[in-house]
N, C-alpha and C positions, 0 to 999 in steps of 0.2 A: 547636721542631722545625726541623730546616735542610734545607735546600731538595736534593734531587739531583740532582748537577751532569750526572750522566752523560745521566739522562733527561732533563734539559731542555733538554740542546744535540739530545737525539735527536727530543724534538718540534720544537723550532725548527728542525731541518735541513729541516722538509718533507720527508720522502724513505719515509717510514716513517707516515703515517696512515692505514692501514688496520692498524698491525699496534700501535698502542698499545692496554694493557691498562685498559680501565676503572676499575679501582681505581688503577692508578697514577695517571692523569689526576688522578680525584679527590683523592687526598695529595697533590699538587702540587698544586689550589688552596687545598687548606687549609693545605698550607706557605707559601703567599704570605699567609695571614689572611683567607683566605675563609668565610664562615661558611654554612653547608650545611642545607636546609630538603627533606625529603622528603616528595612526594605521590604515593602510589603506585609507580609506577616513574618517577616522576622525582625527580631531582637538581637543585636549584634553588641557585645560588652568587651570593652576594652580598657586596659589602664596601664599607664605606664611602669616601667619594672616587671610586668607579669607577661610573661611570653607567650602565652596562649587566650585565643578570643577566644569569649564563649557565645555561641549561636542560641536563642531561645526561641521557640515555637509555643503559644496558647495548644491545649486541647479546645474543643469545641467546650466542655462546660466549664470554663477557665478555669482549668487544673495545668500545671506545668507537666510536663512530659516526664514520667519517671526517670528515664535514661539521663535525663539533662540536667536533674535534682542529683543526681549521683556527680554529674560531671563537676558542678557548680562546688558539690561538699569536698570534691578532691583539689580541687582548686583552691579552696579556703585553707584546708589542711596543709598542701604543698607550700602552700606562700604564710603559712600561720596567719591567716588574717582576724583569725577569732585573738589572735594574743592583746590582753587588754583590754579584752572586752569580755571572757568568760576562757576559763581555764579546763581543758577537755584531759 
């Protein structure tokens, strides 16, 4: 799967987390090789090399939760995962 470029300069702009769609979010960790464990309503993101899980929750009108669009952009940035795929 490859990565979309479009959306992932629109999460990294910051400008726009309250308006990313939950499913988007999620194909985009699993286009980085994320591997995806569900309990309930939650979305649980894991991948080797990277030390921190990321927990995701739906809003009710499937928008991803702002805080968690933050958490996910500091994550990409920490681990450069955008490198090779778009240059920030």
């Amino acid at each position: 799967m490859s990565v979309d470029e479009k959306f992932l300069r629109k999460l990294l702009s910051g400008l726009s987390d309250k308006n990313i769609r939950f499913e988007d979010l999620k194909k985009l960790l699993i286009d980085f090789g994320f591997q995806e464990r569900v309990k309930g309503s939650h979305h649980i993101f894991f991948k080797s090399g990277v030390e921190e899980i990321i927990n995701l929750q739906s809003l009710p009108d499937g928008k991803a939760k702002p805080y968690q669009v933050k958490q996910v952009r500091g994550l990409i940035l920490k681990y450069k995962l955008h490198k090779g795929v778009i240059d920030v």
